[in-house]
PDB file as gemmi writes it, atoms N, CA and C in Angstrom:
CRYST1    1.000    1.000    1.000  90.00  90.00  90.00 P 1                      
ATOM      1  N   UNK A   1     170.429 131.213  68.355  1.00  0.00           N  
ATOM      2  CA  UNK A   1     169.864 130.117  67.586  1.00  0.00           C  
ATOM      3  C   UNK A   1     169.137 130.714  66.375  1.00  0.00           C  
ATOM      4  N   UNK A   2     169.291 130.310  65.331  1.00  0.00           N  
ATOM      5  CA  UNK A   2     168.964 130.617  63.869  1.00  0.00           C  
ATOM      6  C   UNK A   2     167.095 130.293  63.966  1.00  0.00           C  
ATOM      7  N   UNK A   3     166.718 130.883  63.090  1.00  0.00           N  
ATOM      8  CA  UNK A   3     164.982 130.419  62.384  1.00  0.00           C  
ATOM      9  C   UNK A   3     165.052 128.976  62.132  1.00  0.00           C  
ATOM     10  N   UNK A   4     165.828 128.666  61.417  1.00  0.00           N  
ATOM     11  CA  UNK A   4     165.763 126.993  60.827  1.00  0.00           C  
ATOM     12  C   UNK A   4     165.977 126.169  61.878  1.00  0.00           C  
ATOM     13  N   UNK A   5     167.246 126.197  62.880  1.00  0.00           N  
ATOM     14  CA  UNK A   5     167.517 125.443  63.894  1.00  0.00           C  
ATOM     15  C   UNK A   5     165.893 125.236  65.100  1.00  0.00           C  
ATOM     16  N   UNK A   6     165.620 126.432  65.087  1.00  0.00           N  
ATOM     17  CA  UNK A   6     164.113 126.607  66.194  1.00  0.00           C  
ATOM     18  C   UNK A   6     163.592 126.087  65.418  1.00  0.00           C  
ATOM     19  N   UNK A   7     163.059 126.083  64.043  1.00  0.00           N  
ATOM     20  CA  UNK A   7     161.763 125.195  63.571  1.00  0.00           C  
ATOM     21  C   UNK A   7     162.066 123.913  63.688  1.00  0.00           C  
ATOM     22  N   UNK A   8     163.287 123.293  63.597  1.00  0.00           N  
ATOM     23  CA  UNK A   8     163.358 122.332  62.950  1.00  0.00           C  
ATOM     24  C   UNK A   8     163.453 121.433  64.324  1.00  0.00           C  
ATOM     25  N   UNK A   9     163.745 121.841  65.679  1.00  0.00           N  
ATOM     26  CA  UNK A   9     163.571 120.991  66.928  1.00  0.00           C  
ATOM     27  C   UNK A   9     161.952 121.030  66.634  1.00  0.00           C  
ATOM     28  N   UNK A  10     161.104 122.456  66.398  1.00  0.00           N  
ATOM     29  CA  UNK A  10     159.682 122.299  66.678  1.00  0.00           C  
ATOM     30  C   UNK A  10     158.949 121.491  65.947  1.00  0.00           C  
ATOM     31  N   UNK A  11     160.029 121.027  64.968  1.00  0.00           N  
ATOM     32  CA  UNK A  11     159.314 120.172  63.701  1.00  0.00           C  
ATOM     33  C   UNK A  11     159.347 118.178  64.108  1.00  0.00           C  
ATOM     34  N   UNK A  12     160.559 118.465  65.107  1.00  0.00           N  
ATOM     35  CA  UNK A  12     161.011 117.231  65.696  1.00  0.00           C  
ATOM     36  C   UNK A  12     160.031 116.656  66.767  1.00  0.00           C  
ATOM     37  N   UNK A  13     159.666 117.598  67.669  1.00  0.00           N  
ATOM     38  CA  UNK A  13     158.606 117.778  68.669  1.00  0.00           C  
ATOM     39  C   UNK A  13     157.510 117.094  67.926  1.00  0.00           C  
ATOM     40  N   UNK A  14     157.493 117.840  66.920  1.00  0.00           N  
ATOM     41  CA  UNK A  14     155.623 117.702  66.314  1.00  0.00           C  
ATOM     42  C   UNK A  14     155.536 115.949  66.099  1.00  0.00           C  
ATOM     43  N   UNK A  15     156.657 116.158  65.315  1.00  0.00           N  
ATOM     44  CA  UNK A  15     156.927 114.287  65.030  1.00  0.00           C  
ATOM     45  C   UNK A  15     156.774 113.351  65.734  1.00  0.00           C  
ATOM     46  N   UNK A  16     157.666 113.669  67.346  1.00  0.00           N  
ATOM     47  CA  UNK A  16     157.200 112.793  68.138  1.00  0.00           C  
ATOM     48  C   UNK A  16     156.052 112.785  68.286  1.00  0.00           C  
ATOM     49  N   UNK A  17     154.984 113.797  68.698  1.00  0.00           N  
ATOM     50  CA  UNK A  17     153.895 113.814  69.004  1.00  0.00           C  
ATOM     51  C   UNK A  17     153.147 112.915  67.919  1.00  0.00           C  
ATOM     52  N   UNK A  18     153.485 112.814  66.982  1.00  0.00           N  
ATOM     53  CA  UNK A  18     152.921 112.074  65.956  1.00  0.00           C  
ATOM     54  C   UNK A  18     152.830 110.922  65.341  1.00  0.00           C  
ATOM     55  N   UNK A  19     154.233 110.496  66.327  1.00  0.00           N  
ATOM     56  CA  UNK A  19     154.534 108.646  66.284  1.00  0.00           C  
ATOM     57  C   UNK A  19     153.800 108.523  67.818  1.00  0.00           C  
ATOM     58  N   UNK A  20     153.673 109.474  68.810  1.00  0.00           N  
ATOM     59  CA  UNK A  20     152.915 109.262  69.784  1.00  0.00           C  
ATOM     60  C   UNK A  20     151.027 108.725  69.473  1.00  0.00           C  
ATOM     61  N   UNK A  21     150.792 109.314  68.610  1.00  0.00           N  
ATOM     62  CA  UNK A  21     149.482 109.434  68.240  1.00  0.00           C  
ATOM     63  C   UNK A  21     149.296 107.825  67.474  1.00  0.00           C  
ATOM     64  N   UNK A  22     149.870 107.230  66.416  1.00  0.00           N  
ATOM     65  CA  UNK A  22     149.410 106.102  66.034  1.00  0.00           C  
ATOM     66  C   UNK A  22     149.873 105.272  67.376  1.00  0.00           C  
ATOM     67  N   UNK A  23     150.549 105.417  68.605  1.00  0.00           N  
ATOM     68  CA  UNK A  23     150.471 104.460  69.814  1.00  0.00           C  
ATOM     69  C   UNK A  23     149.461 105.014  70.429  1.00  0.00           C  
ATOM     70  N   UNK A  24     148.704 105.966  70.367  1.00  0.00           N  
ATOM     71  CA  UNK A  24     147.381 105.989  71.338  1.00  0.00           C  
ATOM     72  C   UNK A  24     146.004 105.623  70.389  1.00  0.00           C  
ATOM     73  N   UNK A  25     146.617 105.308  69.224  1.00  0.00           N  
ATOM     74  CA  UNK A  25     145.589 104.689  68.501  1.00  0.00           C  
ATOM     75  C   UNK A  25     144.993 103.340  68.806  1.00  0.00           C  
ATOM     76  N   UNK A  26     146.137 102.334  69.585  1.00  0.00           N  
ATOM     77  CA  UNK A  26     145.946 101.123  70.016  1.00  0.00           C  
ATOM     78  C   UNK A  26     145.986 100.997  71.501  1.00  0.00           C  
ATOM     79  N   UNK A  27     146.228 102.206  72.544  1.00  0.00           N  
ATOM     80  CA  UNK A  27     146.212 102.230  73.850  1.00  0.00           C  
ATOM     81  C   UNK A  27     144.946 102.195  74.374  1.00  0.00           C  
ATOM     82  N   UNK A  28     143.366 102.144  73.837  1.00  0.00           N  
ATOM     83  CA  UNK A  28     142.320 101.822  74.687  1.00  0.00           C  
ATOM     84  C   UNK A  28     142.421 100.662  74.656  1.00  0.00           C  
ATOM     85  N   UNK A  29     142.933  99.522  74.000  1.00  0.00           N  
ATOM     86  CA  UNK A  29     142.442  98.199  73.918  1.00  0.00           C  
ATOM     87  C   UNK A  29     143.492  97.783  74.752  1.00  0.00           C  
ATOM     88  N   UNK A  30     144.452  98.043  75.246  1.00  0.00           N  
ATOM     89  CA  UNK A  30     145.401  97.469  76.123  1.00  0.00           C  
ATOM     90  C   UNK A  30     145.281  98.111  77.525  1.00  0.00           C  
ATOM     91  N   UNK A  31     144.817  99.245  77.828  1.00  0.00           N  
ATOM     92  CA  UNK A  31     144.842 100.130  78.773  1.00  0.00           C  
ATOM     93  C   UNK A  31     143.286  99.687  79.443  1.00  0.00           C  
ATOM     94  N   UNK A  32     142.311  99.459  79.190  1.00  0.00           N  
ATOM     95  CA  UNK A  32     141.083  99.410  80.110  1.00  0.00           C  
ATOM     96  C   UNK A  32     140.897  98.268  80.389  1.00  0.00           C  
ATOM     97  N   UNK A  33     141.542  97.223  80.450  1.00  0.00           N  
ATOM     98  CA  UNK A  33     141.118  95.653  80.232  1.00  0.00           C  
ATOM     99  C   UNK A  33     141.088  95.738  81.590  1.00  0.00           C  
ATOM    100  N   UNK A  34     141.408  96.005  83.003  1.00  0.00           N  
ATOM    101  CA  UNK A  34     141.562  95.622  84.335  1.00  0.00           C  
ATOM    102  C   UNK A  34     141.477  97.191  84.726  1.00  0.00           C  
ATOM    103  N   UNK A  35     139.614  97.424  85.031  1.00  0.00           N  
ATOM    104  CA  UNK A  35     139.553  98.449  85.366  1.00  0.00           C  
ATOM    105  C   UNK A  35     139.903  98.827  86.547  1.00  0.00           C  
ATOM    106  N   UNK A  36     139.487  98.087  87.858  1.00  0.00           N  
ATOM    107  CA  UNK A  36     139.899  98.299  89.188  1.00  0.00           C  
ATOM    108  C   UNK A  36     141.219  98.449  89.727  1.00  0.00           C  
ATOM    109  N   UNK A  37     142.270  98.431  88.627  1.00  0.00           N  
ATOM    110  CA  UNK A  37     143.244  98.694  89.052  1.00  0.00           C  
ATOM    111  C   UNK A  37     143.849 100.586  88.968  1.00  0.00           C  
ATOM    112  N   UNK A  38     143.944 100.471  89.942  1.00  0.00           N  
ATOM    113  CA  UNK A  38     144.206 102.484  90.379  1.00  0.00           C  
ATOM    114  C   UNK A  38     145.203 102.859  89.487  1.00  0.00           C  
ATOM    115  N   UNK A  39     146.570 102.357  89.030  1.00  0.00           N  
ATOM    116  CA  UNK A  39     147.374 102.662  87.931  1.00  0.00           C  
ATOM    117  C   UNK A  39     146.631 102.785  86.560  1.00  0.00           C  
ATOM    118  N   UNK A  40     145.527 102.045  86.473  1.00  0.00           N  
ATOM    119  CA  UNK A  40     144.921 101.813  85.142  1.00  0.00           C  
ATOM    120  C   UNK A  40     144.338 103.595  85.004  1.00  0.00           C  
ATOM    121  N   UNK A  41     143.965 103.447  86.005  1.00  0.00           N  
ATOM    122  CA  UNK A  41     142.470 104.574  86.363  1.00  0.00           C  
ATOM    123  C   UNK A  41     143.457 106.065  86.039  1.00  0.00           C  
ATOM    124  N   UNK A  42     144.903 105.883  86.637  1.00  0.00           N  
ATOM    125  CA  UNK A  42     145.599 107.281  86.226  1.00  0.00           C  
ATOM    126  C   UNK A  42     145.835 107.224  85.518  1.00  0.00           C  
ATOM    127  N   UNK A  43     146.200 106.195  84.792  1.00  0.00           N  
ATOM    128  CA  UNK A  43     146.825 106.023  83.157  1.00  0.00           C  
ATOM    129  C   UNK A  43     145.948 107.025  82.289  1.00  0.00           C  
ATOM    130  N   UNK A  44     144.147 106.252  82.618  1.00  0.00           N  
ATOM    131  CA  UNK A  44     143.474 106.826  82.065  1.00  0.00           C  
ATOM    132  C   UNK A  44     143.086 108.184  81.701  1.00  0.00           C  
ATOM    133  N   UNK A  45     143.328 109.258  83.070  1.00  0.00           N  
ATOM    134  CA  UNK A  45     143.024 110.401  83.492  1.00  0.00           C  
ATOM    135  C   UNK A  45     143.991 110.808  82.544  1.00  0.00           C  
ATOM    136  N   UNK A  46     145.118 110.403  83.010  1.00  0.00           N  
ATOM    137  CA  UNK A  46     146.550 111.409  82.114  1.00  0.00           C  
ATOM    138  C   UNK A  46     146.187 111.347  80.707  1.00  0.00           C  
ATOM    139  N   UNK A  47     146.050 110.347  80.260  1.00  0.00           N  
ATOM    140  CA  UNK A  47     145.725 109.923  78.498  1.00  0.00           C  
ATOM    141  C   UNK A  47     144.814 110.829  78.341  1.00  0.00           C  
ATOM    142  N   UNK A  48     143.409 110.729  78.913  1.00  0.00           N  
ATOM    143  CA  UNK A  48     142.534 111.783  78.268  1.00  0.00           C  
ATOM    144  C   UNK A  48     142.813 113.142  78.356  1.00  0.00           C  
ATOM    145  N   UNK A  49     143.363 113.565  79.391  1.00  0.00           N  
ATOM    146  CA  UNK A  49     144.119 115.012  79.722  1.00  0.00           C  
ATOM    147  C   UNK A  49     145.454 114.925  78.018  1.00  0.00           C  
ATOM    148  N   UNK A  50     146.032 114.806  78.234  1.00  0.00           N  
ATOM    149  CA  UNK A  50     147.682 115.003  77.198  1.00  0.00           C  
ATOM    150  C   UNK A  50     147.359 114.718  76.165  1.00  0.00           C  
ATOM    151  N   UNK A  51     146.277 113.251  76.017  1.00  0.00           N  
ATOM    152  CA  UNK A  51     145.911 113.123  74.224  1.00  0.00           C  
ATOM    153  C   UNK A  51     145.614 114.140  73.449  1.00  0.00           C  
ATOM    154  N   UNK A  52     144.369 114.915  73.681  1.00  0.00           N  
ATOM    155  CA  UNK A  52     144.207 116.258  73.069  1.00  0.00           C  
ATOM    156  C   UNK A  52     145.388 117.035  72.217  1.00  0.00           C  
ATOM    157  N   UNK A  53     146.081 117.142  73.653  1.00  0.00           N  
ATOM    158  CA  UNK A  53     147.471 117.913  72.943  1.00  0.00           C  
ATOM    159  C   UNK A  53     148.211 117.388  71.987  1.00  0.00           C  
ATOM    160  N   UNK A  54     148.512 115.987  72.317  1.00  0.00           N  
ATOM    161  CA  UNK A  54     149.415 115.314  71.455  1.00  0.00           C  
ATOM    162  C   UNK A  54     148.811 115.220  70.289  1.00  0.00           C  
ATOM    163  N   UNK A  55     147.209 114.966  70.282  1.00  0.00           N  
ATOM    164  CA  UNK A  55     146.501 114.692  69.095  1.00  0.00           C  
ATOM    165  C   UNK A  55     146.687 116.002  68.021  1.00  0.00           C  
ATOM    166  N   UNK A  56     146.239 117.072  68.758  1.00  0.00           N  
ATOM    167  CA  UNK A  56     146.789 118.166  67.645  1.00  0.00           C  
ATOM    168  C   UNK A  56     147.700 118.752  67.216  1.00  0.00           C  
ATOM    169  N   UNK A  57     148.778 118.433  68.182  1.00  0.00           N  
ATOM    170  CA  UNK A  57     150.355 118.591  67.472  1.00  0.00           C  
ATOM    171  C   UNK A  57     151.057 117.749  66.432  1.00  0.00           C  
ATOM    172  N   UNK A  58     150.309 116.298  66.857  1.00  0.00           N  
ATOM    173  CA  UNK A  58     150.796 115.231  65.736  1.00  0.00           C  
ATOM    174  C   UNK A  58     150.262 115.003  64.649  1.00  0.00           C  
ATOM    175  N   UNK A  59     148.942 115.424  64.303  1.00  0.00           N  
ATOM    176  CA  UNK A  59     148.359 115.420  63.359  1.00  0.00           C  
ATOM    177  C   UNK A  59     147.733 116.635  62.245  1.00  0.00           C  
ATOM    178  N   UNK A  60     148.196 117.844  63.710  1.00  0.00           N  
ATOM    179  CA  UNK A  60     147.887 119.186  62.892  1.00  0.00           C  
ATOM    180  C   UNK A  60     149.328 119.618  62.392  1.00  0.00           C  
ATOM    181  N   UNK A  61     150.066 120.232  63.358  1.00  0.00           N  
ATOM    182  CA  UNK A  61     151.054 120.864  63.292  1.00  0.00           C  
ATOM    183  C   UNK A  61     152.158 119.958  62.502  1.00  0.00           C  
ATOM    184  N   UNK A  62     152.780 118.837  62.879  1.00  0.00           N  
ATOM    185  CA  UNK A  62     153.343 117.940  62.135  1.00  0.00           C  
ATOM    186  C   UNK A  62     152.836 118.157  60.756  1.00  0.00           C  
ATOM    187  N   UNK A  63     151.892 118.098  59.976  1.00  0.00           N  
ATOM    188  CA  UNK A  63     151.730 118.045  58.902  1.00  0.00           C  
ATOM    189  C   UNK A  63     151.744 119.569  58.391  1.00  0.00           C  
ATOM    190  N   UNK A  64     151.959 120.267  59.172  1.00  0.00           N  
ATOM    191  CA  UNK A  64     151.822 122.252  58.214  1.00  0.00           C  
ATOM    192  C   UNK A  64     153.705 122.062  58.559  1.00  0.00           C  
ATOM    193  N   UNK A  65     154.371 121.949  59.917  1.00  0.00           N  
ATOM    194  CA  UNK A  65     156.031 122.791  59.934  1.00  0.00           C  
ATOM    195  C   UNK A  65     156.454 121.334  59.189  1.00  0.00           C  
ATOM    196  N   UNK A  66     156.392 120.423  59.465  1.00  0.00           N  
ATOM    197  CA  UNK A  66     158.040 119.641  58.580  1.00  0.00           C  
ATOM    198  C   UNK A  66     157.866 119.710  57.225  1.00  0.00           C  
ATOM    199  N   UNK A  67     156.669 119.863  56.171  1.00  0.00           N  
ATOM    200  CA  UNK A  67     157.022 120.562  54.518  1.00  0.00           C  
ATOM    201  C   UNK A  67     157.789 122.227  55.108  1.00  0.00           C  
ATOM    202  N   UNK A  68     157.460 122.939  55.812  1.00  0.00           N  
ATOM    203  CA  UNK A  68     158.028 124.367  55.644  1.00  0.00           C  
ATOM    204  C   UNK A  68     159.319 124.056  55.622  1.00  0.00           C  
ATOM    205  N   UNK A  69     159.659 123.627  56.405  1.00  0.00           N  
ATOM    206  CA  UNK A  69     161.171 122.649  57.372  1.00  0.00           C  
ATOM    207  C   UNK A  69     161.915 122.312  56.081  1.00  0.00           C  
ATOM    208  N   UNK A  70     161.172 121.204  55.867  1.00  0.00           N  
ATOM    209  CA  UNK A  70     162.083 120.264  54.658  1.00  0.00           C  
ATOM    210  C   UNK A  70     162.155 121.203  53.256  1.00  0.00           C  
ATOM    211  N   UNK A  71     161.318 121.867  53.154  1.00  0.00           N  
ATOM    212  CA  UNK A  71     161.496 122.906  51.705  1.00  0.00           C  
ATOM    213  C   UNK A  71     162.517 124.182  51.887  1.00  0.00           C  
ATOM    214  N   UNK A  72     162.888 124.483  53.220  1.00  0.00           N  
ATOM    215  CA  UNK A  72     163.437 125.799  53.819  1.00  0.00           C  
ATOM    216  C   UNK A  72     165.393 125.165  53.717  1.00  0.00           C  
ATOM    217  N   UNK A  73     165.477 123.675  54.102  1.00  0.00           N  
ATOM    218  CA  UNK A  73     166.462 122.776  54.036  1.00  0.00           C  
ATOM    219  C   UNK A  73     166.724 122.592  52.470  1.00  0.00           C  
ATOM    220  N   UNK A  74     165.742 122.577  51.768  1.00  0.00           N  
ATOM    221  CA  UNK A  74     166.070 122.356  49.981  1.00  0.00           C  
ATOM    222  C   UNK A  74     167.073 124.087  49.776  1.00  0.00           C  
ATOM    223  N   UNK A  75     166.265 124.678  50.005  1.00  0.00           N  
ATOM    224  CA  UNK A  75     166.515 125.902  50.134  1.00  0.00           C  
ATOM    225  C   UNK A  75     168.155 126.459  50.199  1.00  0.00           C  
ATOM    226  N   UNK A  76     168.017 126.091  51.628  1.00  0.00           N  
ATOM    227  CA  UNK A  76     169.702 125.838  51.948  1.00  0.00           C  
ATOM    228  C   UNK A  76     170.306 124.936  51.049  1.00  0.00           C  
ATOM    229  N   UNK A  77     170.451 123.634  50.916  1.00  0.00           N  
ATOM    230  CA  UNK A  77     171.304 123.164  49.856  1.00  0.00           C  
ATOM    231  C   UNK A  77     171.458 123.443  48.629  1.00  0.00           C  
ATOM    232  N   UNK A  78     170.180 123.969  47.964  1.00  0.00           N  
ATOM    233  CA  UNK A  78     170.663 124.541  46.888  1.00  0.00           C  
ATOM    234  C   UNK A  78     171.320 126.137  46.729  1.00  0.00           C  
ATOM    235  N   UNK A  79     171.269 126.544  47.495  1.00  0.00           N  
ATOM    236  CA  UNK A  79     172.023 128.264  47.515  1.00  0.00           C  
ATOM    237  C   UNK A  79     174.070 127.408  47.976  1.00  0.00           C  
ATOM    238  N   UNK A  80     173.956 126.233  48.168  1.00  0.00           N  
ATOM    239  CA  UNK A  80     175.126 126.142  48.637  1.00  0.00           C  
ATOM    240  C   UNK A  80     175.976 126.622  49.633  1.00  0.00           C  
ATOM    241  N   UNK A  81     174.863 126.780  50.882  1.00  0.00           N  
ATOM    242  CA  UNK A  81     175.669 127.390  51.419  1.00  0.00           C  
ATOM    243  C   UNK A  81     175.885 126.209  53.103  1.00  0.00           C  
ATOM    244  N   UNK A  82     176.440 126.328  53.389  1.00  0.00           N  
ATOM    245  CA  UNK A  82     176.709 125.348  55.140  1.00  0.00           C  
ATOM    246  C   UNK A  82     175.531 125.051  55.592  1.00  0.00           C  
ATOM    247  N   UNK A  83     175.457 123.544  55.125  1.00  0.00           N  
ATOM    248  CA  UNK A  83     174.301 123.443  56.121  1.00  0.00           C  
ATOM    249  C   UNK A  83     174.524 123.179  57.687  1.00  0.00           C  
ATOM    250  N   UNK A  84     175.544 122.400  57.938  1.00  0.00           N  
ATOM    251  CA  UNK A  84     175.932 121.387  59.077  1.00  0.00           C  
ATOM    252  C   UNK A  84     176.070 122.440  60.032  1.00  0.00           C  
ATOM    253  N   UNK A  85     176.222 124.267  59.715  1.00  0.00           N  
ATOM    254  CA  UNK A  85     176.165 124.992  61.098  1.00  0.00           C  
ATOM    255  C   UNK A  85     175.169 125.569  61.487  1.00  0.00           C  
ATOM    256  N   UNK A  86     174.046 125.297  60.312  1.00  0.00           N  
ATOM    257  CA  UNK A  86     173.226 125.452  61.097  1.00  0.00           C  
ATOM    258  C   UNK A  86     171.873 124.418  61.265  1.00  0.00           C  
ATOM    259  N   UNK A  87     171.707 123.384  61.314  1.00  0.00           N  
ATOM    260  CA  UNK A  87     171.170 122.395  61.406  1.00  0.00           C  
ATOM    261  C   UNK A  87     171.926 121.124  61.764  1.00  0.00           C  
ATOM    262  N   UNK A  88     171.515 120.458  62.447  1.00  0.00           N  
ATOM    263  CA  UNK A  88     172.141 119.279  62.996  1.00  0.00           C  
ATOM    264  C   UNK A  88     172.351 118.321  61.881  1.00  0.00           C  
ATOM    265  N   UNK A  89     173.104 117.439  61.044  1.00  0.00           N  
ATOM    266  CA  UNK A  89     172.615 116.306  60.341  1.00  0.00           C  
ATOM    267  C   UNK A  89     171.489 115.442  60.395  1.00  0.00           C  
ATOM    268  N   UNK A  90     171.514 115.068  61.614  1.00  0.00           N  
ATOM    269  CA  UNK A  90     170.803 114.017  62.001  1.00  0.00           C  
ATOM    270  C   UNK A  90     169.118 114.415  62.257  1.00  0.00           C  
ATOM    271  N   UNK A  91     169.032 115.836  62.604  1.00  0.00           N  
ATOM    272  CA  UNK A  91     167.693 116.424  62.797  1.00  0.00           C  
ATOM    273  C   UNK A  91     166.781 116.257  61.378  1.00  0.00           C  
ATOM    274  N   UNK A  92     167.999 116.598  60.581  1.00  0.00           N  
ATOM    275  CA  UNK A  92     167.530 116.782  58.796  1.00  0.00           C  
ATOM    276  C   UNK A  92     167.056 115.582  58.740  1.00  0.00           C  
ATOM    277  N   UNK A  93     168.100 114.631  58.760  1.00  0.00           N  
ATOM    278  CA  UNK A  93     167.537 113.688  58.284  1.00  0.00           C  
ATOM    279  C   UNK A  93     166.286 112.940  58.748  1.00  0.00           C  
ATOM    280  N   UNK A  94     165.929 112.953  60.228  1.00  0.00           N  
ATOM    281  CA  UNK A  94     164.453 112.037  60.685  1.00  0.00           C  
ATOM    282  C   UNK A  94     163.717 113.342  60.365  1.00  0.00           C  
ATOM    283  N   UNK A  95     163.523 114.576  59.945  1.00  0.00           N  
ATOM    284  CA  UNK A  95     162.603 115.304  59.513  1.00  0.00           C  
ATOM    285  C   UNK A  95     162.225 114.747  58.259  1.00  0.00           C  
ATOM    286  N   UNK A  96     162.847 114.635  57.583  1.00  0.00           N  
ATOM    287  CA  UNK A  96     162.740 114.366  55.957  1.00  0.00           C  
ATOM    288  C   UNK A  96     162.320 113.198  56.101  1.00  0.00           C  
ATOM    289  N   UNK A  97     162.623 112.007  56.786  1.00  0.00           N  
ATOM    290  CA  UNK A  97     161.917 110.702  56.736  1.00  0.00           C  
ATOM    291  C   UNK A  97     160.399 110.827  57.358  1.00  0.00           C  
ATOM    292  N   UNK A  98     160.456 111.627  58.675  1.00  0.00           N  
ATOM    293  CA  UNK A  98     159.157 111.892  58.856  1.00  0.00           C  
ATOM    294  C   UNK A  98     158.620 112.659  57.651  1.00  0.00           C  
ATOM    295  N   UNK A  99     158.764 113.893  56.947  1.00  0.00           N  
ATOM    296  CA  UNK A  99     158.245 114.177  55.611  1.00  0.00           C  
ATOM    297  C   UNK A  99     157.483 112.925  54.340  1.00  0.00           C  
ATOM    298  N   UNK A 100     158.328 111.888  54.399  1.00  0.00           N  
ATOM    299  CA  UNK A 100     158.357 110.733  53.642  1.00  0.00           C  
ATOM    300  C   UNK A 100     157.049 109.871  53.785  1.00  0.00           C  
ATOM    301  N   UNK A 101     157.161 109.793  55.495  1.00  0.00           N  
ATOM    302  CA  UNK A 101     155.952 108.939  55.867  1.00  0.00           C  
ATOM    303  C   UNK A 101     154.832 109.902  56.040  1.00  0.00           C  
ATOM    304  N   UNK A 102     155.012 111.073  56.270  1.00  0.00           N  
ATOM    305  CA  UNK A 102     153.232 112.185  56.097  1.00  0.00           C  
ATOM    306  C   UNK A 102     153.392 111.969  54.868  1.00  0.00           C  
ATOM    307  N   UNK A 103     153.607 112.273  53.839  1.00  0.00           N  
ATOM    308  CA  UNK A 103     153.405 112.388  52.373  1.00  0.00           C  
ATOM    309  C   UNK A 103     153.129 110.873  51.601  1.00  0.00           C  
ATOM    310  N   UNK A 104     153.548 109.371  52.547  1.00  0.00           N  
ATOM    311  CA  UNK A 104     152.878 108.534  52.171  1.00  0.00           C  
ATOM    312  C   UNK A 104     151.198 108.167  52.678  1.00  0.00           C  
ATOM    313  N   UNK A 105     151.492 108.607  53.656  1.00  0.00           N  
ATOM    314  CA  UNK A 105     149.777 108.956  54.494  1.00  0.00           C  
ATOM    315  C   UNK A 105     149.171 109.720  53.848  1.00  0.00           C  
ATOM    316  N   UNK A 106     149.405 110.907  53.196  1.00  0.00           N  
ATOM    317  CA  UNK A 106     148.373 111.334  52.785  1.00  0.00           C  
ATOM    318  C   UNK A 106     147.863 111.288  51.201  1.00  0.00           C  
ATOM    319  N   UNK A 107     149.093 110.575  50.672  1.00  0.00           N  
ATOM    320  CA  UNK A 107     148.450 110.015  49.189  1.00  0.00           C  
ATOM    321  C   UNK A 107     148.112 108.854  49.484  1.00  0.00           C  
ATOM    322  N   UNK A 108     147.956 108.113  50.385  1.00  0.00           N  
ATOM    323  CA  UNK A 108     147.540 106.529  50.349  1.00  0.00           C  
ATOM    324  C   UNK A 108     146.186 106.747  49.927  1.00  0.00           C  
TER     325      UNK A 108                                                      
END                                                                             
């Protein structure tokens, strides 16, 4: 497996973690309403345990690898050389849209 192919799943990862993160933005207000319920109570445990993680992969890391990612992909297309063997199409492309939406977040 190539440098670009490994970043660019790790860049995919980060992403999820990062569409994960604006859904735990709205998960206390749906999640504690019926405390006595024991599913609620693990929900809870797990969330505060995994958020952490997710929180700093989706909001740290997501925002440093998919510019390396998406500029390393410019890279490749302009030298002209194959992209499709070594990157998936489809990886490129929700990287770069995720690129689209960090870069509208952070000029808003």
């Amino acid at each position: 497996m190539s440098r670009i192919a490994f970043l660019s799943r790790v860049a995919f990862i980060a992403n999820a973690c990062f569409v994960l993160v604006w859904f735990l933005r709205y998960l206390p207000s749906w999640a504690y309403k019926d405390a006595n319920s024991l599913i609620t109570t693990l929900a809870a445990v797990a969330v505060s345990g995994i958020s952490s993680m997710i929180l700093i992969i989706g909001l740290v890391l997501s925002f440093i690898i998919n510019p390396i990612v998406n500029v390393w992909y410019a890279g490749i297309l302009i030298s002209r050389k194959p992209f499709s063997e070594r990157v998936p199409v489809w990886l490129a492309v929700i990287n770069f849209l995720f690129l689209v939406i960090q870069l509208y977040l952070v000029l808003k």
